[in-house]
Phi, psi and omega in degrees: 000132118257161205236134194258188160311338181255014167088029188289144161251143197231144110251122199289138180222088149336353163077355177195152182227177192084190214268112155257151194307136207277031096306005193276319178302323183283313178291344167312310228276288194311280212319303164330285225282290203291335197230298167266007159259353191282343196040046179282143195261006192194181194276018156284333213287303189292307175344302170267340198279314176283356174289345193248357136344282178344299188283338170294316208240057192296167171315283165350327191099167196267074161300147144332306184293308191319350177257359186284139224252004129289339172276298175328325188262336160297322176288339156304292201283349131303341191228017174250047176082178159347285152319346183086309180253189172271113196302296195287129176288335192297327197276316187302299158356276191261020135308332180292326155302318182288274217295007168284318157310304208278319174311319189292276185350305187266344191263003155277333159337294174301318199287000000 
């Protein structure tokens, strides 16, 4: 369940059920988050939010390293404009969520 700024409530249903790769929810969920919760408003919005695809679908595949939250943030701060980061707070938000999810990720990786 989320909840936005005007107090909107979401439940997320993925719409299907049964056995598929035990990543596919999770990359909904960061798609979801990052492209329809972000309220982005506007095509810079979209912008930064689609420079940071890549760093969602590294080559590699979804590793341990790929999930460490100093290689993410360098593969951010290399693909997000000039600047390094993400300019728009709707976008910067919700990365802090995907690395938080991708924080999760890699320490079940381990276990």
């Amino acid at each position: 369940i989320m909840v936005d700024t005007h107090d909107n409530h979401f439940l997320i249903d993925f719409g299907k059920t049964g056995l598929g790769h035990y990543l596919e929810d999770l990359t909904y969920l960061e798609s979801f988050i990052l492209f329809s919760y972000a309220e982005l408003r506007d095509d810079t919005d979209l912008g930064e939010a689609l420079d940071l695809v890549p760093i969602l679908a590294p080559r590699d595949g979804f590793v341990a390293d790929s999930c460490d939250e100093g290689i993410f943030e360098h593969l951010a701060a290399s693909g997000a404009g000039e600047e390094g980061t993400c300019r728009s707070p709707r976008v910067k938000a919700t990365w802090l969520v995907v690395k938080r999810l991708r924080a999760h990720l890699r320490r079940s990786m381990h276990e």
